[in-house]
C-alpha positions as CSV (number, residue, x, y, z in Angstrom):
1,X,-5.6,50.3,78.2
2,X,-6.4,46.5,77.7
3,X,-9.7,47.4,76.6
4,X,-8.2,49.4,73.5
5,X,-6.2,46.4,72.6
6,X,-9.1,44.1,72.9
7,X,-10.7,46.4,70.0
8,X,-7.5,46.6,67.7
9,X,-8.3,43.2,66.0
10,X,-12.4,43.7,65.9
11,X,-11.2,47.0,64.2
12,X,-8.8,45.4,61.5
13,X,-11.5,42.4,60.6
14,X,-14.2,45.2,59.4
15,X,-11.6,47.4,57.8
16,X,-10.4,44.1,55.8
17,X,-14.0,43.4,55.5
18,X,-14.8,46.4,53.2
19,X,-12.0,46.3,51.3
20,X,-13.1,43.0,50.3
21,X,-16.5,43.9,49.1
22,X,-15.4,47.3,47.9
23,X,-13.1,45.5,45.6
24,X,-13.4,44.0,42.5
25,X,-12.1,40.7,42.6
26,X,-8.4,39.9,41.1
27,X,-6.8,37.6,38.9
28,X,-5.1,35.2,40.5
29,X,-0.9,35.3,39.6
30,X,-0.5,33.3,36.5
31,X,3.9,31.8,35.9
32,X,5.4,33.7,33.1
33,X,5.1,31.8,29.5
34,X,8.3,29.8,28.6
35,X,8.8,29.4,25.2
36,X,8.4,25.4,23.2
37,X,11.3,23.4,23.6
38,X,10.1,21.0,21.0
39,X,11.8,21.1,17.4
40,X,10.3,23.1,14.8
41,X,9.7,20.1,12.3
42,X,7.4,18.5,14.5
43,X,5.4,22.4,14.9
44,X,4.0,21.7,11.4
45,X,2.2,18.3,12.1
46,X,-1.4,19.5,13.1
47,X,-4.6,17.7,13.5
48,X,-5.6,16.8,10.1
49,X,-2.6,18.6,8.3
50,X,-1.5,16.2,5.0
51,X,2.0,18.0,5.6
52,X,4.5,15.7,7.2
53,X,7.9,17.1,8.4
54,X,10.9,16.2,6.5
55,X,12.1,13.4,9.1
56,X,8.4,11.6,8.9
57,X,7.2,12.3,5.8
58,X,7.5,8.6,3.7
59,X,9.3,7.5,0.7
60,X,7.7,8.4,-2.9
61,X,8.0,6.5,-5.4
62,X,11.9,6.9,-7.0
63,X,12.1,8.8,-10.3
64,X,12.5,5.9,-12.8
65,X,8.8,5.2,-12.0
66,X,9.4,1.6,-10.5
67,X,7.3,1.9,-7.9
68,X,10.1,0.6,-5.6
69,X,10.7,3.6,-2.8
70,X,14.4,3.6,-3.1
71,X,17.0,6.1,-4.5
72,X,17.5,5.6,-7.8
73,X,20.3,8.2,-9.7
74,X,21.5,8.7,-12.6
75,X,25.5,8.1,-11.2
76,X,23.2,4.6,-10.0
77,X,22.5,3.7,-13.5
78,X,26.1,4.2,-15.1
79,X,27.2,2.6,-12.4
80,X,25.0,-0.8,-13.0
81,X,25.9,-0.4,-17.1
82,X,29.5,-0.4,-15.9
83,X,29.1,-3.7,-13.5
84,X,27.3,-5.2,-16.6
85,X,29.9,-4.8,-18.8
86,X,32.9,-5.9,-16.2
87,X,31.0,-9.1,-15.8
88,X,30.8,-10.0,-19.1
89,X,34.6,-9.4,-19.6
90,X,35.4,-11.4,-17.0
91,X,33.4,-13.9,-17.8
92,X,35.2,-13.8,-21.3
93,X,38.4,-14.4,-20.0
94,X,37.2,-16.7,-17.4
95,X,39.7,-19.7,-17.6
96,X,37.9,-22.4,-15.5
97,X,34.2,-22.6,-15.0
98,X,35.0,-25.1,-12.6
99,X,37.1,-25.7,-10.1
100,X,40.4,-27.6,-11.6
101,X,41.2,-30.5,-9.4
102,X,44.3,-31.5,-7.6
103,X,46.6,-34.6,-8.4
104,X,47.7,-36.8,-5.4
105,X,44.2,-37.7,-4.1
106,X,43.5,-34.7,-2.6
107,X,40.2,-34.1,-1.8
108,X,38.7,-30.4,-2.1
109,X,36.0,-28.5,0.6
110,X,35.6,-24.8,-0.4
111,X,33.5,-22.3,2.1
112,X,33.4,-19.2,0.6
113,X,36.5,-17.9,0.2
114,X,38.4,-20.3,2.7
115,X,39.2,-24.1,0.6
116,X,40.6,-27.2,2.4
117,X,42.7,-30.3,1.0
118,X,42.7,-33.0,3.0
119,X,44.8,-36.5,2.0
120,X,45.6,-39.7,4.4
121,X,48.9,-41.0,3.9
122,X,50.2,-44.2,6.0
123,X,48.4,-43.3,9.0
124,X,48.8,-39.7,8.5
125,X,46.4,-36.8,7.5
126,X,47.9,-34.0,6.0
127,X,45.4,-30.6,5.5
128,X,46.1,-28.0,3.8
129,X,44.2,-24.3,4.3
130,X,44.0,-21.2,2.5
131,X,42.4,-18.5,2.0
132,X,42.3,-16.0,-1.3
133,X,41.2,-13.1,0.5
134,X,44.1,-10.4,-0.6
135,X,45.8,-13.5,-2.3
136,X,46.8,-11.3,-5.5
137,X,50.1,-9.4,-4.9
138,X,50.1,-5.8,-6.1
139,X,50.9,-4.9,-9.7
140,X,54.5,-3.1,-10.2
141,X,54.8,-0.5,-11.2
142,X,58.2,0.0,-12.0
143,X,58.2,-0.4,-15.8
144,X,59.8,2.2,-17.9
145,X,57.5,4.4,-19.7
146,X,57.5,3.7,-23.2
147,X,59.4,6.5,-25.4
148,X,57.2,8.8,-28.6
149,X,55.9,6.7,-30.8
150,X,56.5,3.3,-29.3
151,X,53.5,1.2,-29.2
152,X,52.0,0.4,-26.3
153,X,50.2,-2.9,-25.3
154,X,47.0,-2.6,-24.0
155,X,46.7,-6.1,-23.0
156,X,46.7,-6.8,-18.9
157,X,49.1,-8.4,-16.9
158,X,47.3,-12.0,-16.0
159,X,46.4,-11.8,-12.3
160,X,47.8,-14.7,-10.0
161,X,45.8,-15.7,-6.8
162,X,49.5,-17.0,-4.3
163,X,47.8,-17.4,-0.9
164,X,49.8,-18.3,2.0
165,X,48.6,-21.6,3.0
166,X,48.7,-23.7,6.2
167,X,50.1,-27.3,6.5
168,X,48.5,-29.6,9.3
169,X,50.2,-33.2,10.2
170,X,48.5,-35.3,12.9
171,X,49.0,-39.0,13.2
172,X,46.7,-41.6,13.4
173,X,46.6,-41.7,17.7
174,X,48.0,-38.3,18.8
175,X,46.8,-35.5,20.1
176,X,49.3,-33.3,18.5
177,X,49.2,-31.6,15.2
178,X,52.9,-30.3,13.3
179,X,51.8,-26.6,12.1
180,X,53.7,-25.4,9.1
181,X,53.0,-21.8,8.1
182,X,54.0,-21.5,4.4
183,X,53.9,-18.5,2.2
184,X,54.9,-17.9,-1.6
185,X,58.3,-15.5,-1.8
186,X,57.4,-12.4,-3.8
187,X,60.0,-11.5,-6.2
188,X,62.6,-8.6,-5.6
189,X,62.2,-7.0,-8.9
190,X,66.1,-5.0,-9.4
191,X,67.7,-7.8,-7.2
192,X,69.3,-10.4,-8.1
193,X,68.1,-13.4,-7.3
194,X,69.7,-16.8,-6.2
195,X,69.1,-20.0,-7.8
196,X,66.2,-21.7,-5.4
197,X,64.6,-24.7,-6.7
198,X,61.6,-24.4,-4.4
199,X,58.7,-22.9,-5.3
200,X,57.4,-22.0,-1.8
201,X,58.8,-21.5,2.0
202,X,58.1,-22.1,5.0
203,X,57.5,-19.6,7.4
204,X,56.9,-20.8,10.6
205,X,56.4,-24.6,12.6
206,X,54.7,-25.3,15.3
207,X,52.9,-28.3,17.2
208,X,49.4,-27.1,18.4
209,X,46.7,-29.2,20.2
210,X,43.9,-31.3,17.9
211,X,41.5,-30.5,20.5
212,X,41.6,-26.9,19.8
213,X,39.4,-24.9,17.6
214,X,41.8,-22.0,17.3
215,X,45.3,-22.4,17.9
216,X,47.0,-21.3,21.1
217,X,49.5,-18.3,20.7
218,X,51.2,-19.4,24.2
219,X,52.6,-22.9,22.0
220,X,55.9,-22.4,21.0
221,X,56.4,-21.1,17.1
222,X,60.0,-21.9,15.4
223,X,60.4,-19.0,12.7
224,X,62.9,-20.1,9.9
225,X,64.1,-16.3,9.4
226,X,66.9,-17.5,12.1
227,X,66.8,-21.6,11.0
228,X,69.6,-23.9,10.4
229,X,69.3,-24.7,6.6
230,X,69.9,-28.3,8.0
231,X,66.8,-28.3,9.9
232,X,65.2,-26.3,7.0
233,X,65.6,-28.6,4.2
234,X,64.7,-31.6,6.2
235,X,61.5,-29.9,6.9
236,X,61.0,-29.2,3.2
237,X,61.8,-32.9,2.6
238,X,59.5,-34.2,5.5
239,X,56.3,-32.4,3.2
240,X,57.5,-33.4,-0.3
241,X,57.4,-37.0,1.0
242,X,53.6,-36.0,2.4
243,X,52.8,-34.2,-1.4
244,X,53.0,-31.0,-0.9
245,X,56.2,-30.4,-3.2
246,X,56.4,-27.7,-6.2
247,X,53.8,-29.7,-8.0
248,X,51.3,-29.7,-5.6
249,X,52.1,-25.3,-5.1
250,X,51.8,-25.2,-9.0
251,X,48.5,-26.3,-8.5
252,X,47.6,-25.1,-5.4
253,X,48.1,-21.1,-7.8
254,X,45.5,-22.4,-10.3
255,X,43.1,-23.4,-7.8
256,X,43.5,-20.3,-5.9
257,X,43.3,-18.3,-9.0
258,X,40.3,-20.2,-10.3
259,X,38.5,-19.6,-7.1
260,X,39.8,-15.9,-6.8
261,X,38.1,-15.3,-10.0
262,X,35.1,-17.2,-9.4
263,X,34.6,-15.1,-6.1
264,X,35.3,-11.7,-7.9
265,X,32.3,-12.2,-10.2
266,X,30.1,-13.5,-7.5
267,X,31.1,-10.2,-6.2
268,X,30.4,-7.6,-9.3
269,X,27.1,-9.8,-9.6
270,X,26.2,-9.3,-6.3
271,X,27.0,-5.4,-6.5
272,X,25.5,-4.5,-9.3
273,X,22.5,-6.3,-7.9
274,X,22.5,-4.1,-4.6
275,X,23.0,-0.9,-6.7
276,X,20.3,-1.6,-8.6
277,X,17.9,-2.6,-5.7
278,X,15.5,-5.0,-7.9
């Protein structure tokens, strides 16, 4: 018996043997094809294809023939023909071409859209901030419609800059600055109003650090909504005595206006200069 099963495997090689030569040879398996993953846009870019895809084919020249590359339409052009126009009629009606200047010694630093008055008084400096960003109150509307036949007056309501402005008082020596937060009351058109002699209020006092860039909110604030009209008036008279009384407000709207205006056709120029793209 263990002779037979000596021969079993010397059997099996020569079978396997001749199957091998009797055989043609065969291909080996090859992994089933997955389809391209990649997006069809980037299919069309072949070796020395001019065709670009959409996404990375460059700029032509725009249509007005500039040369430029950018996107130039005909909503583009109105548009700049408008700005050019609005410029020029605000230019027209342009009341200062300059800056009008404060009385009281103030002296005047604009940047940008932010201005600063600064005067010394008696070992005190007194600032005074603003700012004319959204500085013009909204137009009412209100107005009764005029009836048939009544004439209507095309002419615009004269836009006022009133920005609420900031009051600093620091004297000479301290570390300590009085903070007076002061705004111009709009008018309650369909009220009656009271007789008030003062052009603007004050909002809010507070004594804040010199030291400080930006003011702390943890300092206490005193909000006049609730105020004695004692304290109130005395704090009205403690900046009249430091110049910044109805006069100076009066003249604190032209300067805000003046620079409103200024800044508004900075701005058209400016935009009609990006829409145009020369």
């Amino acid at each position: 018996m263990l002779p037979l099963l000596r021969c079993v495997p010397r059997v099996l090689g020569t079978a396997v043997a001749g199957i091998r030569a009797a055989a043609p040879s065969l291909p080996l398996l090859q992994p089933a094809s997955r389809p391209c993953a990649r997006p069809f846009g980037l299919l069309s870019v072949r070796a020395g294809s001019v065709q670009l895809p959409g996404l990375l084919r460059p700029w032509g020249p725009c249509g007005c023939g500039c040369g430029c590359g950018g996107l130039h339409t005909e909503g583009d052009k109105a548009f700049v023909e408008f700005l050019n126009d609005e410029i020029k009629e605000e230019k027209k009606i342009q009341k200062y071409k300059s800056l009008p200047k404060m009385s009281g010694g103030w002296e005047l630093e604009v940047n940008g859209t932010e201005a600063k008055l600064v005067r010394k008084v008696a070992g005190e400096k007194v600032t005074v901030t603003f700012n004319i960003n959204n500085s013009i109150p909204p137009a009412y509307d209100g107005e009764e419609e005029p009836s048939e036949g009544q004439k209507v007056e095309e002419q615009e309501p004269e836009l006022t800059s009133t920005p609420n402005f900031v009051v600093e008082v620091v004297k000479d020596g301290s570390n300590k600055a009085l903070v007076l937060d002061c705004h111009y009351p709009e008018d309650e058109i369909g009220q009656e109003e009271e007789d008030q002699s003062d052009v603007f209020s004050i909002k809010e006092v507070s004594f804040q650090s010199t030291g400080d860039s930006d003011w702390k909110d943890t300092n206490y604030t005193l909000s006049t909504d609730s105020l004695d009209w004692g304290l109130y008036d005395h704090l009205m008279d403690f900046l009249a005595d430091r110049g910044v009384d109805n006069t100076f407000a009066d003249e604190l709207v032209e300067l805000s206006t003046a620079l409103e205006h200024q800044e508004y056709i900075t701005f058209l120029e400016d935009l009609k200069g990006f829409v145009k793209s020369q």
